[in-house]
MDAnalysis code that builds the backbone (N, CA, C; Angstrom):
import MDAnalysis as mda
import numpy as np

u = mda.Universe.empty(684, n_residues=228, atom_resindex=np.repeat(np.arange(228), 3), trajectory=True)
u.add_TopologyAttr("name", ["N", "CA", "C"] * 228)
u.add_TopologyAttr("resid", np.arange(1, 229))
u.add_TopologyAttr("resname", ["UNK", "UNK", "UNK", "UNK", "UNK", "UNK", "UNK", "UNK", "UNK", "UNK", "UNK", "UNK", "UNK", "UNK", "UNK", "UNK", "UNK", "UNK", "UNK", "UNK", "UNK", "UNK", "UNK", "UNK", "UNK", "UNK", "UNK", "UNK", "UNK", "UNK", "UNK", "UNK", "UNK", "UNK", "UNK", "UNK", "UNK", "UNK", "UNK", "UNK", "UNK", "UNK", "UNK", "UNK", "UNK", "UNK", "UNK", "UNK", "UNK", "UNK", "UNK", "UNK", "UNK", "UNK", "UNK", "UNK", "UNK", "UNK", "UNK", "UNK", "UNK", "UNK", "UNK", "UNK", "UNK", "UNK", "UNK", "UNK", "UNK", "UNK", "UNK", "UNK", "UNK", "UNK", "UNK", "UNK", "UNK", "UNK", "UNK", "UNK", "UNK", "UNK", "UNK", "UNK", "UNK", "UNK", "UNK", "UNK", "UNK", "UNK", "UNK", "UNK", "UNK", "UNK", "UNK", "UNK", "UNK", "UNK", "UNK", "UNK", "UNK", "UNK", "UNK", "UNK", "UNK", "UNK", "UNK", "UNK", "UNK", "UNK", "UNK", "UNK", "UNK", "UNK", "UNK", "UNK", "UNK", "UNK", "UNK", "UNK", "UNK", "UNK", "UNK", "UNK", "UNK", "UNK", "UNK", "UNK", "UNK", "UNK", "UNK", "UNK", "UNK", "UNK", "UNK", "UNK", "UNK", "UNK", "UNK", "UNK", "UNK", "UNK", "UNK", "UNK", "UNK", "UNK", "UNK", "UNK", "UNK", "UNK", "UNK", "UNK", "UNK", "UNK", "UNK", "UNK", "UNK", "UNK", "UNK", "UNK", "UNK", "UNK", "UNK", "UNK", "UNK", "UNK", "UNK", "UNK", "UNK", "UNK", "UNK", "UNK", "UNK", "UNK", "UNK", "UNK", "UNK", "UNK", "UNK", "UNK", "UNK", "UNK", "UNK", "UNK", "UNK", "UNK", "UNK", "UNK", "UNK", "UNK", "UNK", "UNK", "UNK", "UNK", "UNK", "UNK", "UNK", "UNK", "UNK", "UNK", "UNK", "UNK", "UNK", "UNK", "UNK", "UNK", "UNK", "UNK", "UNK", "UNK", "UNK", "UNK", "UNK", "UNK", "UNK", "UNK", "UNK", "UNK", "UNK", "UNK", "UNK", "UNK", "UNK", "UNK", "UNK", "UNK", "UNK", "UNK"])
u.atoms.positions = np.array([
    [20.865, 11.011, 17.176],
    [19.681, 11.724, 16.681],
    [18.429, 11.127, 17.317],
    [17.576, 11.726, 17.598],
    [16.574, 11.425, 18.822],
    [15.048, 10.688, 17.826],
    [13.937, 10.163, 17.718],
    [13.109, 9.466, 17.439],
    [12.513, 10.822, 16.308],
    [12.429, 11.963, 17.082],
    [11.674, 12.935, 16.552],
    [12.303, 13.177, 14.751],
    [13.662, 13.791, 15.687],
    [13.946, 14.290, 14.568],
    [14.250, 13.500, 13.527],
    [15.029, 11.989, 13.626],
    [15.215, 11.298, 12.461],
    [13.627, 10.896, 11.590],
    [12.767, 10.929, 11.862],
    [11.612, 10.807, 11.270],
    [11.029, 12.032, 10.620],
    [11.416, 13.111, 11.066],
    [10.980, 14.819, 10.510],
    [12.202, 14.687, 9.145],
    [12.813, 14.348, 9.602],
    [14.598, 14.333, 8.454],
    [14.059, 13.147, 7.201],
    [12.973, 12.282, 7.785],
    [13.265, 11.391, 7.055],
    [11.789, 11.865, 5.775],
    [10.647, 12.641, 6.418],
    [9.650, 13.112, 6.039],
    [10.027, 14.240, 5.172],
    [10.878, 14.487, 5.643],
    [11.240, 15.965, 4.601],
    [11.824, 15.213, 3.574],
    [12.588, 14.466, 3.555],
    [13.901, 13.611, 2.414],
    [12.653, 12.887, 1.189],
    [11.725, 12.213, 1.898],
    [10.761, 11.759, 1.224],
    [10.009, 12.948, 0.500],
    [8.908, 13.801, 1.079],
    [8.397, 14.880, 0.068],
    [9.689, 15.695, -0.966],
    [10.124, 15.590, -0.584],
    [11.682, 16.359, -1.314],
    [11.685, 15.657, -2.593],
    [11.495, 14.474, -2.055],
    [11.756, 13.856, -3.613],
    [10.710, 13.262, -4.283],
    [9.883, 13.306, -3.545],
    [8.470, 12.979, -4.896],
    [7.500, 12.457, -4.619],
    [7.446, 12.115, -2.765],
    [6.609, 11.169, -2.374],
    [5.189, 11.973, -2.138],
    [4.241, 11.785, -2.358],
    [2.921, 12.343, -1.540],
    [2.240, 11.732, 0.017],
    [2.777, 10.672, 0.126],
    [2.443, 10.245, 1.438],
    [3.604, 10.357, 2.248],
    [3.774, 10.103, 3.546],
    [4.850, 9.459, 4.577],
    [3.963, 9.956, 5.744],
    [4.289, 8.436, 6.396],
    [3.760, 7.799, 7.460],
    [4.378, 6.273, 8.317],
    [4.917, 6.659, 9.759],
    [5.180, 5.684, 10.068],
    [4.531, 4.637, 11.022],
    [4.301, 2.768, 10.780],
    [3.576, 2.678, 11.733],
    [4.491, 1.671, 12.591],
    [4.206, 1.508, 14.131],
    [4.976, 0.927, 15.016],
    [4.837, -0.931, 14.271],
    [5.345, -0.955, 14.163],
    [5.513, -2.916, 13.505],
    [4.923, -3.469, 14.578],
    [4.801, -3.050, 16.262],
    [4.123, -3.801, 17.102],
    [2.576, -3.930, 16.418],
    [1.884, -3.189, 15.823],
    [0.208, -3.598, 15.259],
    [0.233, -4.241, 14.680],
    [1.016, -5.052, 13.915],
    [0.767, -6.575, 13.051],
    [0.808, -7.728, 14.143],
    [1.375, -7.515, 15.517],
    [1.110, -8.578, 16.516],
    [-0.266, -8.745, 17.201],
    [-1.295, -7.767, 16.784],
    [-2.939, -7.696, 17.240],
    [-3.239, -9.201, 16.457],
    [-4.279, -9.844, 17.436],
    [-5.072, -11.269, 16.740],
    [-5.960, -10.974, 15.606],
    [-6.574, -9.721, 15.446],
    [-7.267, -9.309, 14.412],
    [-6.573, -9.331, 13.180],
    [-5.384, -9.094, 12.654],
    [-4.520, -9.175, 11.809],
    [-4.296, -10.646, 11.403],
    [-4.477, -10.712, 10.100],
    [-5.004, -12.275, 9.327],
    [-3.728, -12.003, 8.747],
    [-2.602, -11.509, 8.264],
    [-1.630, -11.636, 7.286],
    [0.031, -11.965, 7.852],
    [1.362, -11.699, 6.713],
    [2.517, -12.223, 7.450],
    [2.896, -10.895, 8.238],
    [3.847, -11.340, 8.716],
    [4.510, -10.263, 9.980],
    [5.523, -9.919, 9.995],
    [5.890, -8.538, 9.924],
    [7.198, -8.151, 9.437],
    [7.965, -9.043, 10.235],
    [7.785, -9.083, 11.628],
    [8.656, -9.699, 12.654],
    [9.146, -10.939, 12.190],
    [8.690, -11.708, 10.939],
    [9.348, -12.858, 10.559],
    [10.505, -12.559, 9.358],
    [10.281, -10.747, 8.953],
    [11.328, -11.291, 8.155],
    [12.654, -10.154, 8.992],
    [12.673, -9.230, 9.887],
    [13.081, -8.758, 10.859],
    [13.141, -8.493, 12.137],
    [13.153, -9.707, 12.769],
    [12.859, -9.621, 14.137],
    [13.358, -8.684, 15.115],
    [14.355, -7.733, 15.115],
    [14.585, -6.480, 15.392],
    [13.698, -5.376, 14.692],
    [12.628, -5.783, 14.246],
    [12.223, -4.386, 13.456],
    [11.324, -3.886, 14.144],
    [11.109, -2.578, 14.517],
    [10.163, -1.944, 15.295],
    [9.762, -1.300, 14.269],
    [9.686, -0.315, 13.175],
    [9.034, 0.276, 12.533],
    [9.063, 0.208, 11.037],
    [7.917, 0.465, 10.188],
    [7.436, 0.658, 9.443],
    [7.447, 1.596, 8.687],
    [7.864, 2.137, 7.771],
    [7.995, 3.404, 7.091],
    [7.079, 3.356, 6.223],
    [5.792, 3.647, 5.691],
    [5.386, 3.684, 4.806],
    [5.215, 4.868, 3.498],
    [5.676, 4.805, 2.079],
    [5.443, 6.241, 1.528],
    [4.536, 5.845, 0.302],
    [4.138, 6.567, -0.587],
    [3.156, 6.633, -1.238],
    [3.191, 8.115, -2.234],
    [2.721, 7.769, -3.438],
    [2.793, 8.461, -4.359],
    [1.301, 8.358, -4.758],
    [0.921, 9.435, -5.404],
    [-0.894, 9.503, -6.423],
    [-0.434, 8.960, -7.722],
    [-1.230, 8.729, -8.033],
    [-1.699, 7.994, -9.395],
    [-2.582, 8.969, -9.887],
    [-1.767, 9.806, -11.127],
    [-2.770, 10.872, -12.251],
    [-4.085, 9.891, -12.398],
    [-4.828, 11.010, -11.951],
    [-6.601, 10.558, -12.982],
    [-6.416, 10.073, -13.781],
    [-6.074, 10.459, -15.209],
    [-5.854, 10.188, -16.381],
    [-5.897, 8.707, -16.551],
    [-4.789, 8.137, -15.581],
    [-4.728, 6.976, -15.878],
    [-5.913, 5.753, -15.693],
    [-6.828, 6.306, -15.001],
    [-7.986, 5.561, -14.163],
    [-8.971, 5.899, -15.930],
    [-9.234, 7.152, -16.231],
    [-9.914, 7.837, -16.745],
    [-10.525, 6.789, -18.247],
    [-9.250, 6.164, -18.998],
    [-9.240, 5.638, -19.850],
    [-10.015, 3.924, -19.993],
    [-9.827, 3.798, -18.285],
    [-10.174, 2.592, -18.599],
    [-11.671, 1.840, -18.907],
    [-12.051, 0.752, -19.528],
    [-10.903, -0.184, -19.476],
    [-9.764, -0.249, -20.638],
    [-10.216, 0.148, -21.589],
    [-9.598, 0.347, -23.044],
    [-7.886, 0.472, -22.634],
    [-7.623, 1.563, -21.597],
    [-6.613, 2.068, -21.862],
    [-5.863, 1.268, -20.796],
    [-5.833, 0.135, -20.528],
    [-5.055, -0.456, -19.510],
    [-3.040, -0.614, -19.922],
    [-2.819, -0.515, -20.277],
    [-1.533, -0.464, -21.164],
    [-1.495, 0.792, -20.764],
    [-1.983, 1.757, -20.968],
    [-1.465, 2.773, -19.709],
    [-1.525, 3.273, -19.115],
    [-2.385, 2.403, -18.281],
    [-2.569, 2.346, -16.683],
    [-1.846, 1.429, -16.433],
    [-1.192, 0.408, -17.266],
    [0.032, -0.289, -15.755],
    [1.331, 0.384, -15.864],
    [1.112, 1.219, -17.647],
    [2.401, 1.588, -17.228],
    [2.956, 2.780, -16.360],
    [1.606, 3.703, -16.226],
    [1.393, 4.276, -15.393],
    [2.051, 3.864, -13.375],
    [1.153, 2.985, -13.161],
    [1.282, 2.237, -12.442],
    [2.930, 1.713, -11.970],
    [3.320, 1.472, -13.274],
    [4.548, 1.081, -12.983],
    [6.324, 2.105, -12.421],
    [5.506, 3.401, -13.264],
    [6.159, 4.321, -13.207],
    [6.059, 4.714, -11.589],
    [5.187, 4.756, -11.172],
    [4.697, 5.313, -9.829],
    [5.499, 4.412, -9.303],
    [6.166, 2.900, -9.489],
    [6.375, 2.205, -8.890],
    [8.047, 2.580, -8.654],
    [8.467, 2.418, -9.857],
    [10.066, 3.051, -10.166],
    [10.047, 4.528, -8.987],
    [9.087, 5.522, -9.288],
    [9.725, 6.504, -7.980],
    [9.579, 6.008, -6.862],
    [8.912, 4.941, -6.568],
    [9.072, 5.076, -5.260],
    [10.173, 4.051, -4.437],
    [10.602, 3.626, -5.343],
    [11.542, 2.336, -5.124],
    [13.540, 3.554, -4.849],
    [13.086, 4.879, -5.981],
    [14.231, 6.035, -6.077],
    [14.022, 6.340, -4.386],
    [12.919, 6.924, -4.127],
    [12.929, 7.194, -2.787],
    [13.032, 6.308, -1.597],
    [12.736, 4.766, -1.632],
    [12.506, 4.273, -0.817],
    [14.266, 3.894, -0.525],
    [15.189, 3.566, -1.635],
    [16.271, 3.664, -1.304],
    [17.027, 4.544, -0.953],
    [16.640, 5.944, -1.375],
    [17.222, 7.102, -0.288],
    [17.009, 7.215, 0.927],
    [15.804, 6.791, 1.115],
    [15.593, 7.087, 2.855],
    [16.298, 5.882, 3.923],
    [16.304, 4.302, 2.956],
    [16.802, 3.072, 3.485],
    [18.517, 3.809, 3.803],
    [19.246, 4.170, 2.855],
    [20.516, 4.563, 3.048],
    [20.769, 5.649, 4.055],
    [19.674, 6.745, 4.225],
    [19.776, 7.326, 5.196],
    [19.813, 6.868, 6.680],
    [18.812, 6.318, 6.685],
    [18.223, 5.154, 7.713],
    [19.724, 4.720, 8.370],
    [19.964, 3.736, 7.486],
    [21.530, 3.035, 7.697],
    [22.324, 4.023, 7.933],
    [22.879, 5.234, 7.386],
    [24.117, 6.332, 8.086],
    [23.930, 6.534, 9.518],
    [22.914, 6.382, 10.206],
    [22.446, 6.655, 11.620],
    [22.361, 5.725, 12.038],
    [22.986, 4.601, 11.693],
    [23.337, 3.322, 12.449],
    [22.329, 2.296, 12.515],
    [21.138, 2.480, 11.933],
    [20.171, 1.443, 12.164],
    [20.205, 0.252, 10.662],
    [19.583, -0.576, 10.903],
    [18.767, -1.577, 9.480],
    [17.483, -0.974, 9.126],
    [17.587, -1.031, 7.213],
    [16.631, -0.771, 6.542],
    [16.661, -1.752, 5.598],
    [15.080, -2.075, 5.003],
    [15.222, -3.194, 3.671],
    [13.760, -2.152, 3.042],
    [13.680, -2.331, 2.063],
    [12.536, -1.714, 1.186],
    [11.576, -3.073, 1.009],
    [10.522, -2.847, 1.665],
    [9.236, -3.666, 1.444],
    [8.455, -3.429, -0.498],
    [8.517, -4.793, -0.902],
    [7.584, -4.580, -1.981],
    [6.950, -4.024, -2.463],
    [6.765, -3.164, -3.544],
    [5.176, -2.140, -3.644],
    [3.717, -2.744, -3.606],
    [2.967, -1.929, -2.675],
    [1.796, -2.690, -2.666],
    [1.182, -2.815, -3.854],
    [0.235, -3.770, -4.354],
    [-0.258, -3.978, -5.593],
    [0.836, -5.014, -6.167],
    [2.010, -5.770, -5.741],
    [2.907, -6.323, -6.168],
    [2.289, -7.927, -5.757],
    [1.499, -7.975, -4.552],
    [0.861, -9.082, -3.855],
    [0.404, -10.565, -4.541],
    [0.088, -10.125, -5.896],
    [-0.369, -11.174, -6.384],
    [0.456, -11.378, -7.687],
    [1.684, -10.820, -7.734],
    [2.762, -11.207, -8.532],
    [3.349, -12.652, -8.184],
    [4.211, -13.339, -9.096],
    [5.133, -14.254, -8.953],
    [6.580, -14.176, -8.475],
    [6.823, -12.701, -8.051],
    [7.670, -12.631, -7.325],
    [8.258, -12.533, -5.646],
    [6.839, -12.008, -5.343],
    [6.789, -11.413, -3.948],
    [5.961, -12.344, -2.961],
    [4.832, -12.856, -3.596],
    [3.398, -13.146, -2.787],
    [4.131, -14.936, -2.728],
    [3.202, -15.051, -1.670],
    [3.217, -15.987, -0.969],
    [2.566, -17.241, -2.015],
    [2.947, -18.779, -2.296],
    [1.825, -18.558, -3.498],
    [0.560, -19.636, -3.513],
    [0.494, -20.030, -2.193],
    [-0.579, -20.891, -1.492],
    [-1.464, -19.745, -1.209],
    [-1.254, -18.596, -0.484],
    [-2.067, -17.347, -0.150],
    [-2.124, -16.652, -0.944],
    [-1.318, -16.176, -1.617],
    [-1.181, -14.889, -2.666],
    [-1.355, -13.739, -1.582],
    [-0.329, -13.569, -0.203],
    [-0.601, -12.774, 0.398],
    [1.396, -12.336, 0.818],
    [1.616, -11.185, 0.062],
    [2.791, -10.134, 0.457],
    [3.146, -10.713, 1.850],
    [4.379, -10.499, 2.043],
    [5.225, -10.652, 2.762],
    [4.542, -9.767, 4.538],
    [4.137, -8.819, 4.441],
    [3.515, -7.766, 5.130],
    [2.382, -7.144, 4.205],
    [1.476, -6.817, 5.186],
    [0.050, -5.560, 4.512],
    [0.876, -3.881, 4.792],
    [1.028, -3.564, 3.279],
    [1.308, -2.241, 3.503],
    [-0.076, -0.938, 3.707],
    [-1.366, -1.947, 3.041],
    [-2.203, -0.976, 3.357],
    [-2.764, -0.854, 5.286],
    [-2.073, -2.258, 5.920],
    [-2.372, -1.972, 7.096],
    [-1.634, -1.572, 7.719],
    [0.059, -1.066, 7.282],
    [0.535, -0.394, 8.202],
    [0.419, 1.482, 7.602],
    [-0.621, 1.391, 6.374],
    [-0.375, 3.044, 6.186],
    [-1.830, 2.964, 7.173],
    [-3.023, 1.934, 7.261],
    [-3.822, 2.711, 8.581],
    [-3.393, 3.041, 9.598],
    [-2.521, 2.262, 10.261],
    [-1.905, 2.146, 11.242],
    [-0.687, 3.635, 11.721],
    [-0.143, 4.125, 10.659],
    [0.572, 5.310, 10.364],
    [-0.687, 6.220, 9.681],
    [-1.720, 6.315, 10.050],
    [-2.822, 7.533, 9.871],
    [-2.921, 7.979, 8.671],
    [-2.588, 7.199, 7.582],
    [-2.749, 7.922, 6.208],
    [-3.748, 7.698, 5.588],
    [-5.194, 6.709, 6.643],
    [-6.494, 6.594, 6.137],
    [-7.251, 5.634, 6.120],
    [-8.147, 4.760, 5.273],
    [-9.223, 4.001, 6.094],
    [-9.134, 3.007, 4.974],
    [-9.454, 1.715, 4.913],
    [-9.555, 0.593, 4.423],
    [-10.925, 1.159, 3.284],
    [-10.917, 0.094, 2.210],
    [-11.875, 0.726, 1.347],
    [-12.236, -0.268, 0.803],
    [-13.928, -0.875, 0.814],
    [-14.546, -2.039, 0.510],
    [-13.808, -3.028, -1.046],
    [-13.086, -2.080, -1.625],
    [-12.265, -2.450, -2.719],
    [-10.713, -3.096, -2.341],
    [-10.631, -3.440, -1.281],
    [-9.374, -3.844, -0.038],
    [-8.277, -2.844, -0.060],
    [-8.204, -1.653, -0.779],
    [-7.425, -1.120, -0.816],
    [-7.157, 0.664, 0.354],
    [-6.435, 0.913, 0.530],
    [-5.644, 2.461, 1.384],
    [-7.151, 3.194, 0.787],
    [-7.892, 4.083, 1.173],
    [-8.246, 5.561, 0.645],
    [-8.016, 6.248, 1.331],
    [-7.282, 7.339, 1.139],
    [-6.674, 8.568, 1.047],
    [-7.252, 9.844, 1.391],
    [-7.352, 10.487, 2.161],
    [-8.305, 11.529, 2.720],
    [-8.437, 12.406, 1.420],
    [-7.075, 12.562, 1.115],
    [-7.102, 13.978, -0.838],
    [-7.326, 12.859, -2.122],
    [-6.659, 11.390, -2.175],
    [-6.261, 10.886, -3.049],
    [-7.162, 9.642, -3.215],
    [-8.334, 9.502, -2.535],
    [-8.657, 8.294, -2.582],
    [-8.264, 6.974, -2.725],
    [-8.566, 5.944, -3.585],
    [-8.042, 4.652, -3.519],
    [-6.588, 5.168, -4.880],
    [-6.403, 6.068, -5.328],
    [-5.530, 6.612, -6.468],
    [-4.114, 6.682, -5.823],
    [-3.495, 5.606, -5.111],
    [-1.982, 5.588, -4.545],
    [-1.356, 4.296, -4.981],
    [-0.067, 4.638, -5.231],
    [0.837, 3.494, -4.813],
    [1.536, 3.675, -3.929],
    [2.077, 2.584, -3.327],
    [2.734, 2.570, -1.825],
    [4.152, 1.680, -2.153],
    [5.067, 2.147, -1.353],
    [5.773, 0.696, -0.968],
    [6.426, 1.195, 0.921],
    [7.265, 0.598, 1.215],
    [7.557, 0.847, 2.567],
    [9.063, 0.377, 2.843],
    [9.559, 0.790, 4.195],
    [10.912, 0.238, 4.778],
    [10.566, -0.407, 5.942],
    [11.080, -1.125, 5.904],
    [11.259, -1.837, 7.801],
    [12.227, -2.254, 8.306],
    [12.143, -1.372, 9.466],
    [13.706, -0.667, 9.961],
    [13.720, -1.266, 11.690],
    [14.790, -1.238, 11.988],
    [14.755, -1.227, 13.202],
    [15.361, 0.331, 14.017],
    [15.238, 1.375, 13.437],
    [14.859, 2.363, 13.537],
    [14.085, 3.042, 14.520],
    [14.143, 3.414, 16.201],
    [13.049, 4.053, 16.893],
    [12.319, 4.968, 16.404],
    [11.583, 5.233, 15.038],
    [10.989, 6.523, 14.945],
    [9.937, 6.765, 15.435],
    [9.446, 7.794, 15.164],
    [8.151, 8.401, 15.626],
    [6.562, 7.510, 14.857],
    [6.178, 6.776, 15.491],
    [4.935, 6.282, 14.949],
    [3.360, 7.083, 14.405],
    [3.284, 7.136, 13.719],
    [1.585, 7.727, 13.873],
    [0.705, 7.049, 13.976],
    [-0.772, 7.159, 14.391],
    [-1.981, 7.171, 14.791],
    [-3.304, 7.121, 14.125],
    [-3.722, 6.303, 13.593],
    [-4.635, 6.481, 13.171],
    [-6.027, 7.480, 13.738],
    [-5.870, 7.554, 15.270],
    [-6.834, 8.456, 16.016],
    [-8.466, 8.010, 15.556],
    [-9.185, 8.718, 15.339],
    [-10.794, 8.469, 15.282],
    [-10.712, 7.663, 14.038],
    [-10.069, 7.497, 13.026],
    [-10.511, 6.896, 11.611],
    [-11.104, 5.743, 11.853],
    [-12.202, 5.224, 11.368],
    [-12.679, 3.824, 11.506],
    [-11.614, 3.064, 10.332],
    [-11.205, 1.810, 10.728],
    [-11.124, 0.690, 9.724],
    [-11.315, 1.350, 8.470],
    [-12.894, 0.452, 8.241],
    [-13.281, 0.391, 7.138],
    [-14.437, 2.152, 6.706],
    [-13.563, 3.053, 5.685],
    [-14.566, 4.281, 5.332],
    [-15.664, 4.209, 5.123],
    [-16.339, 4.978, 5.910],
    [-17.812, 5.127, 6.456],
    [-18.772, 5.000, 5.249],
    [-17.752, 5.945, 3.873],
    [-18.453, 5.514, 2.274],
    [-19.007, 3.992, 1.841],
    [-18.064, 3.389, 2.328],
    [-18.243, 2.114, 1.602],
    [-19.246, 1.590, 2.505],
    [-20.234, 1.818, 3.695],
    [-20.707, 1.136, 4.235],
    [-21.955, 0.954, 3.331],
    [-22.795, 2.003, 2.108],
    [-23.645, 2.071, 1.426],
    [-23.454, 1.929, 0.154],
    [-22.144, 1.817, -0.155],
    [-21.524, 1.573, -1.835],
    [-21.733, 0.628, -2.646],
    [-20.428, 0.328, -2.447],
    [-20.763, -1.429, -3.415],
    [-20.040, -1.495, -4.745],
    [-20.237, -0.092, -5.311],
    [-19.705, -0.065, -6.775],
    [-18.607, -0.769, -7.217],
    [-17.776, -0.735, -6.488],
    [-16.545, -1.721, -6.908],
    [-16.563, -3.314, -7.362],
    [-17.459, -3.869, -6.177],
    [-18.224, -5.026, -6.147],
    [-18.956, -5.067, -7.345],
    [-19.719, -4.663, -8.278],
    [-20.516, -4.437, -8.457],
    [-19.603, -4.707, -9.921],
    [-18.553, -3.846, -10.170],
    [-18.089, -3.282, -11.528],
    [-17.419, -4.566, -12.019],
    [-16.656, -5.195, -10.437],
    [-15.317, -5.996, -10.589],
    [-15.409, -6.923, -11.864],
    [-15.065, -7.243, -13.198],
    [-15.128, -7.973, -14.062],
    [-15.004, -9.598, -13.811],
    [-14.004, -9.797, -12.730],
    [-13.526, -10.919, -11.729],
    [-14.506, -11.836, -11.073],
    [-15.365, -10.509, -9.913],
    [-16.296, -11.048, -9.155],
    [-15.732, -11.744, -8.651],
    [-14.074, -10.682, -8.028],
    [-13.734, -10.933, -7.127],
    [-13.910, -10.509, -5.410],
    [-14.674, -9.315, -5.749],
    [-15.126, -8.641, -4.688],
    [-16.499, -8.809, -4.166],
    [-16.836, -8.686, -3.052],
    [-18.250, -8.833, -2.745],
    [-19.009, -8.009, -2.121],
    [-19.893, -7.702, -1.890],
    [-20.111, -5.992, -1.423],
    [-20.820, -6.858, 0.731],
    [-20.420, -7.941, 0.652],
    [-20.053, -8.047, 2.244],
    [-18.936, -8.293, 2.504],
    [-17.751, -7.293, 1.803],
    [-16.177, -7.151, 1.716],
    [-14.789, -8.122, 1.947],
    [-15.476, -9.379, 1.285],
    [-14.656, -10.396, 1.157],
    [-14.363, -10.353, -0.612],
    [-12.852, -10.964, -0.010],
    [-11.809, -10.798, -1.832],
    [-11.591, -12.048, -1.976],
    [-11.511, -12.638, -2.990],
    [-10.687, -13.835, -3.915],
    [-9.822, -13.347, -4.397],
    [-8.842, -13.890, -4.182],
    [-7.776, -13.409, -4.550],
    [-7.475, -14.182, -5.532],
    [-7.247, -15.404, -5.715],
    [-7.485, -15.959, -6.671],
    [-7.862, -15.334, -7.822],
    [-8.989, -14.999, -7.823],
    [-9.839, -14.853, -9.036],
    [-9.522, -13.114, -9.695],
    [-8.787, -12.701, -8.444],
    [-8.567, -11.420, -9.078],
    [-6.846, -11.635, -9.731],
    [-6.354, -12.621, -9.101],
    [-4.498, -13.020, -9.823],
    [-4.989, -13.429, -11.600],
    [-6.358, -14.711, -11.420],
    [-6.174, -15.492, -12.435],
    [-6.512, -14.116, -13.431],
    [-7.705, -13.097, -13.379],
    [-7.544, -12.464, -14.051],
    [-7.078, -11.490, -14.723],
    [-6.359, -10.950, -14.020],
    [-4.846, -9.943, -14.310],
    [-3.806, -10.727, -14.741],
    [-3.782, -11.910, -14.760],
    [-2.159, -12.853, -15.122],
    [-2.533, -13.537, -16.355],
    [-4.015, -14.021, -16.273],
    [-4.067, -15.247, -17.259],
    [-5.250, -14.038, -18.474],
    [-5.693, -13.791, -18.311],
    [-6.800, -12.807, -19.111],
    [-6.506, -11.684, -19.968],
    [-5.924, -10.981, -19.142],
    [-5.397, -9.317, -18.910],
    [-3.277, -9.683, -19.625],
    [-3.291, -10.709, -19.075],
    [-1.990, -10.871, -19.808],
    [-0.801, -10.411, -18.882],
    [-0.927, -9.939, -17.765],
    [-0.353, -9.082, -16.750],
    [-0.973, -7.516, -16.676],
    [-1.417, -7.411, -17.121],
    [-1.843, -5.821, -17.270],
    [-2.654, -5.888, -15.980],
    [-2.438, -4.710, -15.451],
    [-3.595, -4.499, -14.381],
    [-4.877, -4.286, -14.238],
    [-5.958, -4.298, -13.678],
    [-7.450, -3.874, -14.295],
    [-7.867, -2.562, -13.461],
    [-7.915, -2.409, -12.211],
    [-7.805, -0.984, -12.224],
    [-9.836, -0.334, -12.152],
    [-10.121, -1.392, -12.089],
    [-11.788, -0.939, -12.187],
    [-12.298, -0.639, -11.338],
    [-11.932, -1.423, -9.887],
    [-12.450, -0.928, -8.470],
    [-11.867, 0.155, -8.304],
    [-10.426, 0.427, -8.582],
    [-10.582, 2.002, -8.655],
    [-11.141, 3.166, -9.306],
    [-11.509, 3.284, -10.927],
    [-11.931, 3.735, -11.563],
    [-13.246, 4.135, -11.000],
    [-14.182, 3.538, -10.612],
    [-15.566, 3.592, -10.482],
    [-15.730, 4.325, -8.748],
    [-14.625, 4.563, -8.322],
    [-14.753, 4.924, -6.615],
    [-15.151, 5.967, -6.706],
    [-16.083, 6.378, -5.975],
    [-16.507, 7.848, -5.718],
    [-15.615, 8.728, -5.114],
    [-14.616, 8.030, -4.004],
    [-14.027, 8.704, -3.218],
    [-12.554, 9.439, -3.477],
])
């Protein structure tokens, strides 16, 4: 099966079942010097690509907060469960056509005790830099994906395959959305003051307060307040 089509097969298998994003990016763009994070290539050194998919996050759930955080993670969490249904359908597909697949973490998982690194508190791989990288949109002063329909309102997780598929392009998108160059709001809202509106994060300070404060619950405010 040729690059094209296993990636059209694999795009259809994904919307089929629930995803709102799919996008793949070549795993060679985490080898750019500009890239501060880990590299898939350390945990698959055969891996050429990136699968990234992504689901929306109902308004609703943003809508309530902060009050309603209890369900917004569980929200959150749910989004997480489909995409973990899909991410193993497409991994098994992946594999019938002879290649390796592993399902990358869901993003937003980063500053958990399971996944993240815990000197950095930095994921194994940036899934929001391989969905720029696979054209699904622009960095957002809140560090997170925005979404041309969905704004910063996604969860993600990904595969990394050694898989030839078809890569996408980010093309004209800048980096960082042209919105946030006059914004701030996020910065502004963050309870943490973990964000800064000259777009540097503590990460730290955004773990201690979702883990130690929040209790695990998520906070969800830099999204809430996004215009976009």
């Amino acid at each position: 099966m040729s690059r094209y089509s296993l990636t059209g097969n694999l795009r259809h298998a994904a919307f089929q079942h629930g995803a709102d994003l799919f996008g793949v990016a070549d795993a060679s763009c985490f080898l750019s010097p500009d890239y501060q994070g880990n590299r898939p290539q350390e945990i698959m050194p055969g891996g050429t690509s990136v699968v990234v998919l992504g689901v929306s996050v109902p308004r609703g759930a943003f809508s309530t907060l902060p009050k309603g955080r209890g369900e917004y993670t569980n929200t959150l969490m749910a989004g997480t469960a489909t995409l973990r249904v899909i991410a193993f359908f497409l991994a098994r597909q992946i594999e019938r056509e002879g290649y390796l697949a592993t399902i990358v973490p869901t993003e937003g998982s980063e500053y958990g005790y399971w996944y993240a690194d815990r000197a950095t508190l930095k994921a194994d791989l940036s899934l929001k830099y391989a969905a720029y990288h696979a054209g699904l949109g622009s960095f957002g002063r809140n560090h997170l994906l925005v979404h041309p329909d969905y704004g910063a309102r996604v969860r993600m997780t990904g595969i990394l395959t050694d898989a030839p598929l078809e890569a996408g392009d980010p093309g004209p998108a800048p980096f960082l959305h042209p919105a946030c160059e006059s914004c701030g709001k996020c910065a502004d809202i963050c309870p943490a003051k973990a964000l800064s509106r000259d777009g540097t994060l503590d990460r730290e300070r955004c773990a201690d307060y979702m883990f130690r404060e929040l209790g695990g619950l998520r906070c969800g405010m830099c999204i809430r307040v996004c215009p976009l």
